[in-house]
C-alpha positions in Angstrom: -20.5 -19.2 17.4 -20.6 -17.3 14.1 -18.0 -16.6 11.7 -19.2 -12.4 12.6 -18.9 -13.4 16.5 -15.3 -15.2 15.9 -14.3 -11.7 14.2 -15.9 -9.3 16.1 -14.0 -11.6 19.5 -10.7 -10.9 17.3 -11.4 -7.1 16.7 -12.4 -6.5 20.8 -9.5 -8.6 22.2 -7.0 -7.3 19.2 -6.0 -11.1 18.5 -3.7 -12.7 15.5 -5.6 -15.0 13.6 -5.4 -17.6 11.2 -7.9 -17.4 8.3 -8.0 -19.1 5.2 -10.1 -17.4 2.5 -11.9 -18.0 -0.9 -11.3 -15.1 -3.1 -14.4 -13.9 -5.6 -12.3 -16.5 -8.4 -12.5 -19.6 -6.3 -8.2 -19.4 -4.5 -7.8 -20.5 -1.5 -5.2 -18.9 0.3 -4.3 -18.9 4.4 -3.3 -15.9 6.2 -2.0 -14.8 9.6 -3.6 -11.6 10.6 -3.5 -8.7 13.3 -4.4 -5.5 13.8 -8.0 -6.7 12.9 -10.7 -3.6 12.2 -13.7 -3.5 10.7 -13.6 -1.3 7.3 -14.1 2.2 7.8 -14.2 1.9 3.4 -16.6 -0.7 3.1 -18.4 -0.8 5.8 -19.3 -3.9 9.1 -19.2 -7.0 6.3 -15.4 -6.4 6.0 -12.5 -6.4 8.0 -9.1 -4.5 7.2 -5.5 -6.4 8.8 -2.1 -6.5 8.8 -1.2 -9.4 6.8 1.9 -10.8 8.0 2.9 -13.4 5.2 3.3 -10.2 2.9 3.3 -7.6 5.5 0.8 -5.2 4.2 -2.9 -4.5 5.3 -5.4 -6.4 3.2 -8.9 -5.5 3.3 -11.3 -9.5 3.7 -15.2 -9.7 3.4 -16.3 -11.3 6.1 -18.8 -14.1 4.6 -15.4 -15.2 2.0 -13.5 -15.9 5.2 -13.5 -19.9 5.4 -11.6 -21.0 8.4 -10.5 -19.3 11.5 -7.5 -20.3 13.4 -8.7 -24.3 12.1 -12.7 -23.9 12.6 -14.8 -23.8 9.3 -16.9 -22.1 8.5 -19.3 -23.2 5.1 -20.9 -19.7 4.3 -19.0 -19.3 0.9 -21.9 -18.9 -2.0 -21.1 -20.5 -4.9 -22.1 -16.9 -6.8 -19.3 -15.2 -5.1 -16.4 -17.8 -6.0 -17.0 -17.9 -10.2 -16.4 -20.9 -12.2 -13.3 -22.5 -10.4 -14.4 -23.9 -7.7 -12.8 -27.1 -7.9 -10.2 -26.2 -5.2 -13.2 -26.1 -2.9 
């Protein structure tokens, strides 16, 4: 299964997830997320949530997103995390 298909089962079945994502400056950071749609803003390639570790919505691109729920995913190009990448 794909990291688009593992989303797109998220968005259908309105799940919380667990993600953790690599930001365009190489952080790692885990969140808990619900309310999953795609981005009317951007567009398919991103997703829009309700984070609740600071209970907002965030907007994610899709391809940062590392790890769902414990399953990796290695998709993250080394163009889109910078120079510090040594928390990779």
């Amino acid at each position: 299964m794909t990291i688009e298909e593992v989303i797109h089962r998220a968005v259908v079945l309105r799940l919380t997830i667990e993600i953790q994502y690599c930001t365009r400056r190489g952080n790692v950071y885990s969140f808990h997320i619900n309310n999953i749609l795609y981005s009317r803003r951007y567009g398919a390639m991103y997703i829009e949530a309700f984070c609740l570790e600071v209970e907002e919505d965030r907007t994610f691109k899709i391809s940062r997103i590392m790890m769902v729920n414990g399953h990796s995913f290695s998709r993250i190009f080394w163009n889109q995390i910078g120079d510090n990448f040594s928390v990779i």
